[in-house]
N, C-alpha and C positions, 0 to 999 in steps of 0.2 A: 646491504650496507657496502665495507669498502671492500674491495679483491683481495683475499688475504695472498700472500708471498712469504715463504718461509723459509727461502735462501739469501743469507748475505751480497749483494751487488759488487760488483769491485768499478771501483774508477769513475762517479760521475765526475765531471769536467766542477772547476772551482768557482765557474762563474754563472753555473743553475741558480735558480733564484730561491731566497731567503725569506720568511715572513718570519716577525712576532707577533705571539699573540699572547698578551696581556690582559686580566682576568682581575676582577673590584668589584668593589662593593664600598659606597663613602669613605674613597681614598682624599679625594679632598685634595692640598697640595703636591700631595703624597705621589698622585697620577699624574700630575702633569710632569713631576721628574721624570715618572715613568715613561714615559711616550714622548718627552723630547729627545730622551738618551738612546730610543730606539729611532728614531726618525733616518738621522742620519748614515746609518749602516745598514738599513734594513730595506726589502725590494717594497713592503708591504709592512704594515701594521693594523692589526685589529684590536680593538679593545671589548671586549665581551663586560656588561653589564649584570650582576644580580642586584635590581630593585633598589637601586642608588635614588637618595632623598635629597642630596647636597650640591646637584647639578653635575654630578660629574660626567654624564652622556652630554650635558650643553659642553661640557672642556674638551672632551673627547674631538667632537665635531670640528670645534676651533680650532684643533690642532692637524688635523687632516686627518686623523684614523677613520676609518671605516668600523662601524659601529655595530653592534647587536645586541639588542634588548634583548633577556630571556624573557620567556612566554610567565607569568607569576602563574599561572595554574597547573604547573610542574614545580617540584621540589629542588630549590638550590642544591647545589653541588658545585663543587671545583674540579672535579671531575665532567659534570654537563655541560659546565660553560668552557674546556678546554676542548672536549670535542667538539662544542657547536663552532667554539670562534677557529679549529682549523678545519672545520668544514665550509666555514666562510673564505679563508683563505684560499683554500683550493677553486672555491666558487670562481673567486677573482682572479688568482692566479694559478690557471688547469697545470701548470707545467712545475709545479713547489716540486722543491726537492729536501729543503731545509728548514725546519721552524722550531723558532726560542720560542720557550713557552718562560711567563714574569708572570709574577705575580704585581697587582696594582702597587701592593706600598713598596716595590723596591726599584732602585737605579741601575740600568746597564754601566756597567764600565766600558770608556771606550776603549776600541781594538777588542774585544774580548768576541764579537759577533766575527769577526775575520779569523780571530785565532781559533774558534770552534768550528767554524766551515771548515778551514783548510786541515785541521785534526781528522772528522769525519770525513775528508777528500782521501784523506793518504793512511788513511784506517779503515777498509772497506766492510769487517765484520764489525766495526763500532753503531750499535743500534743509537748512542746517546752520550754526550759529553757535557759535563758540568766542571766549573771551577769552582773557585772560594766566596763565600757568600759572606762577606761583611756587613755586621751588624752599624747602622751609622751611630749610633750612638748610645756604645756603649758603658760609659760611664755614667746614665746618665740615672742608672736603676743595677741592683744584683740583675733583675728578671733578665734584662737587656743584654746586659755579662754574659749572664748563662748561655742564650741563643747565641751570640759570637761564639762560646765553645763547642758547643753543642757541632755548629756546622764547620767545624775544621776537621774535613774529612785528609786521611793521609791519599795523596796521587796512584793513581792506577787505575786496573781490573775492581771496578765496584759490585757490590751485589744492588746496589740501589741508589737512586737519584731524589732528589727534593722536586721542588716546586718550579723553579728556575733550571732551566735546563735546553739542549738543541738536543734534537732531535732528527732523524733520518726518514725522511715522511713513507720512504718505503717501508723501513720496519716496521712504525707506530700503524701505520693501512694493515698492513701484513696482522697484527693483532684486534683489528678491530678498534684501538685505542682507549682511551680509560673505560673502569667501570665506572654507570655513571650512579649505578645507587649507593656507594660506599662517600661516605660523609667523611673521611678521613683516610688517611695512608692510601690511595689510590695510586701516587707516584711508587711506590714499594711494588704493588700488587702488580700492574702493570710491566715492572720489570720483571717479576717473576715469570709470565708468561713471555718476555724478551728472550729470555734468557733458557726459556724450552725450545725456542725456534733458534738455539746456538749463536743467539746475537750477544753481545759484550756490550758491559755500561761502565764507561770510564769518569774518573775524574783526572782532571790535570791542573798543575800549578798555574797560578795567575789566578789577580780577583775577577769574578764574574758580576757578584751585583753586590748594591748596596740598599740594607734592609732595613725599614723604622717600624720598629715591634712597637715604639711606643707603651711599652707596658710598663707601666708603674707602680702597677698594685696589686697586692699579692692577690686579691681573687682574680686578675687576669691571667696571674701564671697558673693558679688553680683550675680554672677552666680549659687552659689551653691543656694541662697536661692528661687534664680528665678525658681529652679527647683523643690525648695517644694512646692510653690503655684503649680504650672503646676501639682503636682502628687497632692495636696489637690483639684481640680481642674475635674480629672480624678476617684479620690476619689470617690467625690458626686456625678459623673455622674453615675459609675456603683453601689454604695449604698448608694446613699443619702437619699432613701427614711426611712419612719418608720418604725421597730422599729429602724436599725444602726445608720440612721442617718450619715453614717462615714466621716468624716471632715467637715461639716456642717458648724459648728462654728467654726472652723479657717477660712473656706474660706470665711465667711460674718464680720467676722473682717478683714481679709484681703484688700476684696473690698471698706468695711467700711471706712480705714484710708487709705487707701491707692489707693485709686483711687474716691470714690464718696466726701468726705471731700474736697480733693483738687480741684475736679467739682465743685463744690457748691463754691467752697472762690472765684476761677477765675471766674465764672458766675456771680457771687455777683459781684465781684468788675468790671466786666465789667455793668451789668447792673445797678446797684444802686452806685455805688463810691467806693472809695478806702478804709472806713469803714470796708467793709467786709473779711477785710483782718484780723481784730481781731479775727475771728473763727479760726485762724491759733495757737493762744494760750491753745486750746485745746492738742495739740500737748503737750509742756512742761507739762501742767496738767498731761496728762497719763503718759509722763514720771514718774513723781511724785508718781501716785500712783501705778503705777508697780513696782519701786523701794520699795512700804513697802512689798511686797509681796517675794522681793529675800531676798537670804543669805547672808550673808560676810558683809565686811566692807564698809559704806556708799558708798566709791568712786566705789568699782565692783556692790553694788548695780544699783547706777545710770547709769556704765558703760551697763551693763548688757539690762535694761530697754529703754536706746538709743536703742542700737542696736536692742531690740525685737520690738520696736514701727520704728524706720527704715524699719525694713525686710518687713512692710507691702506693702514697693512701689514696690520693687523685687519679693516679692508675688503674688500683684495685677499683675503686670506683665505677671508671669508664665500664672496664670490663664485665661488672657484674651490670651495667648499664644495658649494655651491649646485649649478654645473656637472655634479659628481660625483656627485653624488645626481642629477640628470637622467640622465645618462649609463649609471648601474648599477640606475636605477630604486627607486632606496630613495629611503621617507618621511624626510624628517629631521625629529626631536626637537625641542621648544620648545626656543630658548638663553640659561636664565635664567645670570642673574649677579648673584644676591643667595642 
């Protein structure tokens, strides 16, 4: 595959060349934001396709990106089609140095492709740079809410990047680049292994993209969150141990509140009486004190802290998902929820 390199670079020149590569599946308008916002600032655009029904490879084409179908008798991943679509990049352009990696429903902001080169110019051990990913509309739903909070990461030295992100095509070569059988959190995983070869994953001020979850309904926030346990899950199986430790502690709160708590009350109240049903007020409690810990106004506080002490039962879920497919050796299926 690619040459691994496991030393930081210093100094390529600001004017090596750039690709996006932008990654869908029935984005629909969604993509054509996408790939006009990248047109202009970028050397290169690819759009990588999983098995779109809605013509979005006819948009694609329209628009001049260069295109790739994945193969349907491989298993989607957002992990396979980011490696495939910068393995087309490089196809096209042998001399990349730099490539955003979008997701189909979100918009570049402009200058933000200029202000992420020239970071990763005058940052020679920066493996990967992201900014602030705005939600477009967020008032439009809580779920919608939540993902705006969700990605307000504070600036600096990160341990981890999302979906949206540049990248230093020497590093990501250097690691071989995503895994591609992980169905989720692959962007995490991936810096984990950045960050063994002494690369840095930064975030910096300024917006990056803008993102339409479109979610409206609480079984999409339900599915989407089922699928974070499952990758915190997959996580700790492949770094959980010390020093990473990687998701460690979301997956034992997860289990915590969301699957062994609710054991214990039904067990109690089946074995000792209906008493034991007051460890259920534990519940409220954390609501409580996770609310002093967010921002904003009481009500998105407490709104907020619902929802994070909720996600633990779609969590617990994922994860014992997760397990089970380990255990009976089945592949498990991307977990869209749009």
């Amino acid at each position: 595959m690619m040459k691994p390199s496991t030393e930081p670079s210093h100094g390529e020149p600001p004017c090596t060349p750039l690709a996006v590569v932008a990654i869908g599946r029935n984005e629909g308008e969604r993509l054509r934001r996408c790939l006009t916002s990248a047109m202009n600032s970028a050397d290169l655009v690819v759009y990588v396709d999983s098995g779109s029904t809605d013509g979005s490879v006819e948009l694609a084409k329209s628009l001049n990106a260069k295109v790739l179908v994945l193969d349907t008798n491989q298993p989607f991943t957002a992990a396979r089609a980011r490696n495939e679509g910068l393995g087309k990049a490089v196809e096209e352009m042998p001399q990349l140095q730099w490539v955003q990696f979008v997701d189909g429903d979100c918009e570049i902001v402009p200058g933000w492709l200029d202000q992420a080169k020239q970071f990763l110019v005058s940052t020679p051990a920066a493996a990967a740079v992201f900014g602030r990913r705005r939600e477009r509309y967020p008032e439009q739903s809580v779920y919608n809410r939540m993902c705006d909070i969700e990605w307000g990461v504070q600036p600096g030295v990160v341990k981890y990047c999302g979906g949206d992100v540049m990248f230093r095509y020497e590093a990501i070569r250097g690691v071989d680049g995503y895994r591609e059988d992980l169905i989720a959190g692959e962007e995490p995983e991936l810096c984990v292994r950045l960050r063994a070869k002494n690369w840095t994953i930064h975030c910096i001020s300024g917006e990056m993209t803008k993102h339409d979850a479109a979610m409206m309904r609480f079984s999409q926030w339900w599915r989407r969150t089922v699928r974070c346990g499952y990758a915190y899950a997959e996580g700790v199986r492949l770094h959980g141990r010390p020093p990473e430790r990687h998701w460690v502690r979301p997956l034992r709160s997860a289990l915590a509140w969301g699957a062994a708590l609710p054991g214990i009350i039904i067990a109690g109240m089946l074995s000792f009486g209906f008493w034991f049903v007051l460890l259920a007020l534990l519940y409220p409690l954390q609501v409580m004190r996770l609310s002093l810990k967010e921002k904003g106004s009481w009500t998105i506080r407490i709104q907020s802290a619902f929802y994070l002490l909720l996600g633990k039962f779609p969590e617990a879920q994922g994860a014992l998902r997760h397990w089970r497919h380990v255990l009976t050796k089945r592949r498990s299926q991307i977990i869209e929820y749009k």
